[in-house]
VEXNU-105252 format. One line per 4 residues: number of its first residue (from 1); their letters; for each residue x, y, z of C-alpha. Coordinates in steps of 0.25 Angstrom, whole numbers, plus 2048, in hexadecimal, padded with zeros to 3 digits. Each point is the difference from the previous one (the first is absolute). Example, Ala and Ser with C-alpha at 12.3 -4.5 7.8 and 13.67 -1.06 7.14 Angstrom:
<recs>
1 = AS = 831 7EE 81F  806 80E 7FE
</recs>
This chain:
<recs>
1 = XXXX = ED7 137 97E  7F5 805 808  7F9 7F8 80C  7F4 801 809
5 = XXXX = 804 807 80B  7F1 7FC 80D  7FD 80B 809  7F8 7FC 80B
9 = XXXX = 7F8 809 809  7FE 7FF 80F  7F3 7FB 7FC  806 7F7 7F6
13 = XXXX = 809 7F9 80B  7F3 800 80B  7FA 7F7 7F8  80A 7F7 7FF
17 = XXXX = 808 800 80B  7FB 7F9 80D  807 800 80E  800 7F0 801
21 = XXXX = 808 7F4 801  805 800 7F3  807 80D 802  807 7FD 80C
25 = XXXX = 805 7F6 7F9  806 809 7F6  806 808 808  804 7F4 809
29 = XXXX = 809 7FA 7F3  805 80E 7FD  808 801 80E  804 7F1 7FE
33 = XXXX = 807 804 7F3  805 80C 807  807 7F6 80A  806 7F9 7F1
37 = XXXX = 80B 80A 7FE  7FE 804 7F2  7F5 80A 802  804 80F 7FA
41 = XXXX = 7FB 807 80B  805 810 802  800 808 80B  7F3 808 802
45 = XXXX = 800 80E 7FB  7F9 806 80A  7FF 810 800  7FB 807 80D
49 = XXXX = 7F7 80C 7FF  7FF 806 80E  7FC 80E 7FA  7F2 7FB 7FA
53 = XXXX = 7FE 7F3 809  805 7F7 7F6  808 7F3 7FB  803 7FA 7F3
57 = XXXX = 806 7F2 7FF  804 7F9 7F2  801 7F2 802  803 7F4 7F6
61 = XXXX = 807 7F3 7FF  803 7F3 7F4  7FC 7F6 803  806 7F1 7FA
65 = XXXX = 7F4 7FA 7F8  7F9 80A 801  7FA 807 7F3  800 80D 804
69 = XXXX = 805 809 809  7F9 80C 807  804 80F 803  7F7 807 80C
73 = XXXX = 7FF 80E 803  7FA 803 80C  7FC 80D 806  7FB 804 80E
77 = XXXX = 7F9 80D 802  7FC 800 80F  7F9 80D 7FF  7F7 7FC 7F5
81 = XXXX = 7F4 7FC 809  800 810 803  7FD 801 7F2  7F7 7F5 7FE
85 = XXXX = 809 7F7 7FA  807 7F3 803  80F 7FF 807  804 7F5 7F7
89 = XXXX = 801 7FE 7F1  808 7FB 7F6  803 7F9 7F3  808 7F3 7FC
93 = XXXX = 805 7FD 7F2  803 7F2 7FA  80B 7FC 7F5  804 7F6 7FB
97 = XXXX = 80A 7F8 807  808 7FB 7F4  7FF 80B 7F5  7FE 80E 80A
101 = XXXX = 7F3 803 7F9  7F5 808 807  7F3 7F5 802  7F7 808 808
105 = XXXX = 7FC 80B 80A  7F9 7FF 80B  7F9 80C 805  7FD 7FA 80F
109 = XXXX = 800 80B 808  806 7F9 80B  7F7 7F3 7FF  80B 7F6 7FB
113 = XXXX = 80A 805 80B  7F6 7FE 809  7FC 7F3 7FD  80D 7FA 7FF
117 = XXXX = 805 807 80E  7F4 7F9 806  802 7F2 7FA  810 802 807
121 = XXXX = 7F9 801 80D  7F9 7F4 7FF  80D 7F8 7FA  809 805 80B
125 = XXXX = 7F2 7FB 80B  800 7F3 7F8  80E 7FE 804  804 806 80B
129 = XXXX = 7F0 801 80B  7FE 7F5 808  7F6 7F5 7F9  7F4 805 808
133 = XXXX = 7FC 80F 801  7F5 804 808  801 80F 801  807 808 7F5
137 = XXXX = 805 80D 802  802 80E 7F8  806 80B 803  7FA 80A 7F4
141 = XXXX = 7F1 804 7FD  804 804 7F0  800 7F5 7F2  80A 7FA 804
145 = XXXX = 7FD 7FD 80E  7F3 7F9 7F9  805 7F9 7F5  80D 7FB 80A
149 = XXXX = 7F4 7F9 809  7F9 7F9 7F5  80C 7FB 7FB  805 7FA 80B
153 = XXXX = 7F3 7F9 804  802 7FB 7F1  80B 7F6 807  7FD 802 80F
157 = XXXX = 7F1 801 801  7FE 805 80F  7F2 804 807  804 80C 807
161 = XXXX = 805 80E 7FB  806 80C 807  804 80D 7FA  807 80C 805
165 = XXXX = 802 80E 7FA  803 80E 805  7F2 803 7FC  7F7 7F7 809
169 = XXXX = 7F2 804 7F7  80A 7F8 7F3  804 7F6 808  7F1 7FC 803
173 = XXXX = 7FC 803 7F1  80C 7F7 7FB  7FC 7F6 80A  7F1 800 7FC
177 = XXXX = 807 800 7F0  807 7F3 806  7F5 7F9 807  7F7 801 7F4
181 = XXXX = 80A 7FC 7F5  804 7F4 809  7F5 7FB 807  807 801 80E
185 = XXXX = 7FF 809 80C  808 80D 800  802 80B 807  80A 80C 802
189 = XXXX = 808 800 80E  807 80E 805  80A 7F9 808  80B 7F9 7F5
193 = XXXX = 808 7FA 80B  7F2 7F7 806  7FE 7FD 7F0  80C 7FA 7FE
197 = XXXX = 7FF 7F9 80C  7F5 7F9 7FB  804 7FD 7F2  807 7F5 7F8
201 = XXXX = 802 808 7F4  803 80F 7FF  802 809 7F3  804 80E 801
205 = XXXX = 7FD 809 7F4  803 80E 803  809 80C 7FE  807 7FF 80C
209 = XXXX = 80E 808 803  7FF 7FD 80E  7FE 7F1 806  7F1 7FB 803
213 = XXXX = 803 7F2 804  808 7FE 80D  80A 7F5 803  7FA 7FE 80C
217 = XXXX = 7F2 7FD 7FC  808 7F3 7F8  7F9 7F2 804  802 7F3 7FC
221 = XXXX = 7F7 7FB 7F4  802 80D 7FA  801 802 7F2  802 810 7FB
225 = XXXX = 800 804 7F1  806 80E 7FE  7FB 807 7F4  801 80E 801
229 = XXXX = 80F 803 7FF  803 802 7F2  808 80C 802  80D 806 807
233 = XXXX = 7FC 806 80F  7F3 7F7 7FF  7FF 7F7 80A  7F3 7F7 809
237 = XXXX = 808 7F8 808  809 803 80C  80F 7FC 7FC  803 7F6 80C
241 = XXXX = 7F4 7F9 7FB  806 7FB 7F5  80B 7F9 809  7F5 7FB 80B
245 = XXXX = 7F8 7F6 7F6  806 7F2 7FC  800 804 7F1  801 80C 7F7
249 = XXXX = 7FD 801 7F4  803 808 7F4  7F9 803 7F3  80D 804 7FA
253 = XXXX = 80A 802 809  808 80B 7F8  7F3 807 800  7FC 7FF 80E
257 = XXXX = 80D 805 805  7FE 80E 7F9  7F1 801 800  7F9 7F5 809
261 = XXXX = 800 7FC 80F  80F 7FD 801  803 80F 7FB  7FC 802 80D
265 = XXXX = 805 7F6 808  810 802 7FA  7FF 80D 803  7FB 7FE 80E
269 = XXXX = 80C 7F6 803  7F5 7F5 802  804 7F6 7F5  80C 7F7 802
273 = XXXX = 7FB 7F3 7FA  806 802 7F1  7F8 800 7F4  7F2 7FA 802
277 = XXXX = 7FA 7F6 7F7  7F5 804 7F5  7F4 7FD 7FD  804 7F8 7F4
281 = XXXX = 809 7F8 809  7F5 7FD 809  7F7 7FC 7F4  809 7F5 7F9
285 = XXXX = 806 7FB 80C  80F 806 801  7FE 806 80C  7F7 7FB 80C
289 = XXXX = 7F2 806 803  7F8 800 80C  805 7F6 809  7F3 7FD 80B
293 = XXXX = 7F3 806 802  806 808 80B  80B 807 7F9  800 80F 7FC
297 = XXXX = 802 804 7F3  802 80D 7F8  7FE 803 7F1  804 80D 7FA
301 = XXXX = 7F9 803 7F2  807 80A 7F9  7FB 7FF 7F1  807 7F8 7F6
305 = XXXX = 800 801 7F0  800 7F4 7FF  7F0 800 805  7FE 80B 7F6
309 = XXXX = 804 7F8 7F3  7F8 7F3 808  7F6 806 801  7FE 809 7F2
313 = XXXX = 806 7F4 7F9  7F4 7F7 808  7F5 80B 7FB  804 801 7F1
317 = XXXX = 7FE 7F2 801  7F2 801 807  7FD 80C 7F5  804 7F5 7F4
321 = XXXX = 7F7 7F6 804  7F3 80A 805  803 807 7F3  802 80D 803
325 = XXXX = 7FF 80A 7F6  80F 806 7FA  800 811 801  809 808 7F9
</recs>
């Protein structure tokens, strides 16, 4: 028998979707259920491209309860700028979670995977930073690195900002993006060692195969989100870092050892603690958090599937409600 079948636009989705409270907690029950032990959750198939610049990740994950599940294809182009077009794009499809049928298609271009990366960072702050944060930290000047601090001020609303980026005329623009958006003082700093000095919170969203956040520049009070590691050689943070803060913590452990910050640190020889706790774990209370104000603690956002059908299966909802239209 034949059934509807919604595309949504990118279009369709900005006008849904909005980078709030609401969200975080989405995807905040999405890595709770993760720690639950019945979530279907594959290993990424992730397909590197070093001849054009590129990456494609296929992510997906069931969920208990859920209706739906999502499937994301995500491409990265890192040449595409060149071109005048974006680096990221993308689609996710949603079935049905108890009859396999295609429900609807989202044409997002990258918008969804970005919001629900974002609202991870500001789950792992709202569980993991100290209670008060006065000066945020980013290392980044793209989307991400934007959408990262208004997230977290979301759950830790602070009154400074610093950003740091290769290039120091983006890091001002970013910073003056931020200090608009926000309504807080901003600006970009060329030394990342004297900005983590003077942050409580630091995200890092970049493409790095080499490590731009030292051990060293490690203080207590400190809490780092590491986002840009979503793929085998990438790494942000040096490998003994991992084993100098009080707490580690994993998105998805089986994830970060071949893509994230442990990759790095396995190899390296640097990691002899056994298998960290996860987000998840964190969340629900299995596993403890941060422990004082002045501990040190590391999060390392891979991507999860099971963001993906949270947050597709959170927009189709929003879509029913608004009364989108069905396109077939």
């Amino acid at each position: 028998m034949p059934h509807d079948i919604r595309i949504l636009t990118e279009a369709d989705l900005r006008g849904l979707l909005t980078l709030d409270l609401a969200l975080v907690d989405v995807i905040e029950r999405a890595f709770a259920a993760l720690a639950g032990g019945q979530v279907v959750m594959p290993p990424i198939l992730s397909m590197d491209l070093p001849a054009v610049n590129g990456e494609v990740d296929v992510k997906t994950a069931w969920i208990p309860g859920f209706d739906g599940f999502a499937i994301k294809v995500s491409p990265g182009f890192f040449d595409n700028p060149s071109l005048g077009l974006p680096s990221l794009n993308g689609l996710m499809l949603q079935f049905s979670a108890t009859t396999g049928l295609a429900e609807a298609v989202f044409l997002d271009n990258g918008f969804l995977t970005d919001m629900r990366t974002a609202a991870a960072g500001a789950v792992a702050a709202r569980h993991l930073a100290p209670r008060q944060v006065q000066t945020a930290a980013v290392f980044g000047t793209g989307a991400q690195a934007r959408l990262q601090m208004q997230a977290a001020y979301l759950v830790r609303p602070f009154e400074r900002l610093l950003v740091h980026g290769r290039d120091l005329a983006r890091a001002r623009a970013c910073a003056d993006d931020l200090a608009a958006a926000l309504g807080v003082r901003a600006e970009a700093v060329e030394d990342p060692a004297a900005m983590v000095a003077q942050a409580q919170l630091v995200v890092t969203t970049t493409l790095a195969r080499v490590p731009i956040l030292r051990a060293e520049w490690l203080h207590p009070g400190l809490h780092v989100t590491a986002m840009g590691s979503d793929q085998t050689g990438k790494t942000e943070i040096a490998p003994e870092a991992l084993a100098r803060a009080d707490l580690y913590v994993c998105d998805r452990v089986s994830q970060c050892e071949v893509s994230g910050e442990l990759e790095a640190a396995l190899a390296a020889g640097a990691w002899a603690r056994g298998t960290p706790p996860e987000l998840g774990q964190i969340i629900v209370g299995s596993h403890p958090g941060r422990v004082d104000e002045d501990a040190v603690t590391i999060c390392d956002l891979t991507g999860t599937g099971v963001q993906d059908t949270a947050i597709a299966t959170h927009v189709l909802s929003l879509a029913g409600v608004a009364g989108v239209t069905v396109r077939s």
